[in-house]
N, C-alpha and C positions, 0 to 999 in steps of 0.2 A: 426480631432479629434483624440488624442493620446490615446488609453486605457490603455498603459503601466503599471506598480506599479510603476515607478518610480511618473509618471504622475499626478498616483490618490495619490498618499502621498503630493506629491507637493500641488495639488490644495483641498484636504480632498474629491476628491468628488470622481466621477464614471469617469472622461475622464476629458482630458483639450483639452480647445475648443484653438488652439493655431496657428494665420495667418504667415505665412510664408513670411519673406519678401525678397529680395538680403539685401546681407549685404552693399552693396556700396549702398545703397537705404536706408538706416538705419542712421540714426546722434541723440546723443544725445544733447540737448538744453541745458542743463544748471543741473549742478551736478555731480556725481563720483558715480555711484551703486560701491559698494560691491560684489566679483564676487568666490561663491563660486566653486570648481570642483569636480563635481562626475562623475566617470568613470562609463557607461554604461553595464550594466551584458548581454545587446543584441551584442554592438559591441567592448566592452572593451576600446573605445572611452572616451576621455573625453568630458561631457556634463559641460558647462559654464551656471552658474545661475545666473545671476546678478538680484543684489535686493538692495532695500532701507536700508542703515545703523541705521538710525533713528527708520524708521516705521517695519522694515522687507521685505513690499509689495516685493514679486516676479514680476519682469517689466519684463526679457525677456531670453533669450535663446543663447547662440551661441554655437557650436559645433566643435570640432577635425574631425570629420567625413566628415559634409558639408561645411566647413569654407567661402564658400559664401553665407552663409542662415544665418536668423535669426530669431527664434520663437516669437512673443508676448505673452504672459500670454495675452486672450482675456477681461479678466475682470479687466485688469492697463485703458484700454481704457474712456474715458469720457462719451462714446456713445459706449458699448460693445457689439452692435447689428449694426455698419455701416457699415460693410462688408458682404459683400452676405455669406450662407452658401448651395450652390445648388451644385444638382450631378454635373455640371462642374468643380466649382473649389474648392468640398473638397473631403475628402476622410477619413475614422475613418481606424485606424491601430493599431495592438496589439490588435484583437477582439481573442485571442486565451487566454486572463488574463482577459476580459473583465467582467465587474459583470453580471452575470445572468439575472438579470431582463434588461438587456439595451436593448434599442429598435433603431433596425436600420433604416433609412427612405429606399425608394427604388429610385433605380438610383442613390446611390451612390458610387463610388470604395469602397469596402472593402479588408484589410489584415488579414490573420491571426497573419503573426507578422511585418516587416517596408515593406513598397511599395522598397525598394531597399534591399537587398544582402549587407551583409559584404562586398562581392567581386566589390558592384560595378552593380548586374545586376537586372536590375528593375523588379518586382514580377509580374504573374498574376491577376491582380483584379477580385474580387468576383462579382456583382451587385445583389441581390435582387430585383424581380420585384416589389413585396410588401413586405409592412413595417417586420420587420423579429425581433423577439426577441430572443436575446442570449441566447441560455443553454438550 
């Protein structure tokens, strides 16, 4: 879960809920997104949007940063609940822009700003034993 502003402008809301996948694990089926570039004000990175020309819909993510990753927009999905969301395998990041009222689960990795360094080196996570509300 991203808290970023880039994040919450993207989605209107408080975080985007957003699975991570390899990008050589990634193929699109059928059509051409639209792929706009906004550079990053965390890594000065350009962040890759692709989204529907038609509808708008934001479908996913690629990155200058991790160029073997690719984010989904969890709510392009058919069934935007078929992936697990447990302290194993997620983590909310950018809880330093976070809104106020957001409520953390416990036994999650938390960041205050990305689980990795500009440079490359991976942050220490926070965890919450219980549930913890922002601000």
């Amino acid at each position: 879960m991203c808290h970023c502003r880039f994040c919450q402008r993207a989605t209107g809301s408080a975080y985007m809920v957003e699975p991570i996948f390899a990008a050589s694990d990634f193929v699109v089926l059928s059509g051409t997104p639209t792929v706009f570039d906004q550079v990053s004000k965390g890594s000065g990175k350009l962040v890759h949007v692709h989204f529907c020309a038609d509808c708008g819909t934001k479908l996913w993510l690629s990155f200058e940063r991790f160029s073997d990753a690719v984010g989904v927009y969890a709510g392009t999905f058919d069934d935007p609940c078929w992936f697990p969301m447990d302290p194993a395998t997620s983590k909310h990041i950018f809880l330093g822009v976070a809104r106020t009222d957001t409520v953390i689960p416990p036994g999650v990795a938390t960041f205050v700003e990305h689980a990795v360094a500009n440079d490359g080196t991976p942050q220490t996570a926070t965890v919450f034993e219980t549930c913890r509300q922002i601000g």
